[in-house]
C-alpha positions as CSV (number, residue, x, y, z in Angstrom):
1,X,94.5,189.6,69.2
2,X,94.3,188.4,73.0
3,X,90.7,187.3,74.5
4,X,89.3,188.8,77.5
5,X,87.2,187.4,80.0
6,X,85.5,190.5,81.9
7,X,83.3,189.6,85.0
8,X,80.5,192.6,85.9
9,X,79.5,192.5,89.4
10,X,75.9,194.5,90.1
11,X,74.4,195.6,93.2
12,X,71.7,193.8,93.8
13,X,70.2,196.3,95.0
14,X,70.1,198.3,92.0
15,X,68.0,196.1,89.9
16,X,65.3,198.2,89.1
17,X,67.8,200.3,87.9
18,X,69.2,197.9,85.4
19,X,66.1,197.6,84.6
20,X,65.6,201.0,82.8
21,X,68.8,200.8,81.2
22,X,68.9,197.2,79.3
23,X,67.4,198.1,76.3
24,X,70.3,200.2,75.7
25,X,72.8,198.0,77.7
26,X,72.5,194.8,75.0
27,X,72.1,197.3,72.0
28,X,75.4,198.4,72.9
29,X,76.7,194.9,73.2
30,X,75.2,193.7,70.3
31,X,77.3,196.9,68.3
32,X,80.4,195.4,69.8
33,X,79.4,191.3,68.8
34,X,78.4,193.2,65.2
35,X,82.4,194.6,64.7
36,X,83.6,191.3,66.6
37,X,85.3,192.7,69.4
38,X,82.5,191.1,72.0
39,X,82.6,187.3,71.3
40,X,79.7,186.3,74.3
41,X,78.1,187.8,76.8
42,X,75.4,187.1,79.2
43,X,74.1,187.3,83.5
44,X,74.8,184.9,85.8
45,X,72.1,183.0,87.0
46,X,72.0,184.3,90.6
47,X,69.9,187.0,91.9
48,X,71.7,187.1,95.3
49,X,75.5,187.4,93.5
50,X,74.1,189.8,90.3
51,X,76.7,189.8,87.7
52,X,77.6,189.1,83.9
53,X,80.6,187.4,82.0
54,X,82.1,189.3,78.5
55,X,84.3,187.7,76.5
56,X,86.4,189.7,74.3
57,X,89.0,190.0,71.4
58,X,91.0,192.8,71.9
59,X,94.6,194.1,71.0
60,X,95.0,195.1,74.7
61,X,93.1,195.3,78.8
62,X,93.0,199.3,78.0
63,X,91.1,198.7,75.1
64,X,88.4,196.6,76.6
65,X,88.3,198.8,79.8
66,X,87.8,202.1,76.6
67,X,84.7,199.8,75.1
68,X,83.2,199.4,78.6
69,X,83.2,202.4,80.1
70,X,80.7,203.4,77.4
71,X,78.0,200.3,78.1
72,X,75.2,202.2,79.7
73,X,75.7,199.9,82.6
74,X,78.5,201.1,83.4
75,X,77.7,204.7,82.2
76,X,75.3,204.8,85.1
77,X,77.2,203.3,87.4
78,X,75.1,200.4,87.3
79,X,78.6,198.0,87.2
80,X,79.9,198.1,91.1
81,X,83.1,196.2,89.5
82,X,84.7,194.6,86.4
83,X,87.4,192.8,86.4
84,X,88.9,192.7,83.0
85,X,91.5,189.7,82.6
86,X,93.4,187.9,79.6
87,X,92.5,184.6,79.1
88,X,94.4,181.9,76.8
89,X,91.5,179.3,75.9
90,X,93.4,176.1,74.6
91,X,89.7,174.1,73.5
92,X,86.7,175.3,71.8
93,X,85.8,177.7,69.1
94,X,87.8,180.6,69.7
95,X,91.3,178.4,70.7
């Protein structure tokens, strides 16, 4: 299995949006941390440059792009990009 490191961007204009839609937004996520395919998530800290990072463990891109186009974020359009790319960690818990 490869890992994936998927950066969301988010309008920052659309906050109030995200808003309504979080609940389900990390209920989904927490699904995918429960089968193991999400490893981490979590926002930026930057209300000017919105955005999250995803890590994933995934037999291929096309599979990760599948598991997020059904996060409610990005359901609802909520997600303005995500760049979905493999990443070889050589230190830390998932090298």
């Amino acid at each position: 299995m490869a890992v994936f490191a998927v950066h969301y961007t988010y309008d920052k204009d659309q906050a109030a949006q995200r808003d309504l839609y979080r609940a389900a937004h990390r209920g989904y996520l927490r699904e995918l941390l429960a089968e193991g395919s999400l490893l981490a998530a979590g926002p930026y800290v930057d209300d000017e440059n919105p955005g999250a990072l995803l890590i994933f463990q995934a037999a291929s891109a096309d599979v990760v792009v599948a598991q997020l186009t059904i996060d409610p974020f990005v359901a609802n359009g909520l997600v303005s990009n995500a760049d979905v790319r493999e990443w070889v960690q050589t230190m830390g818990p998932w090298a």
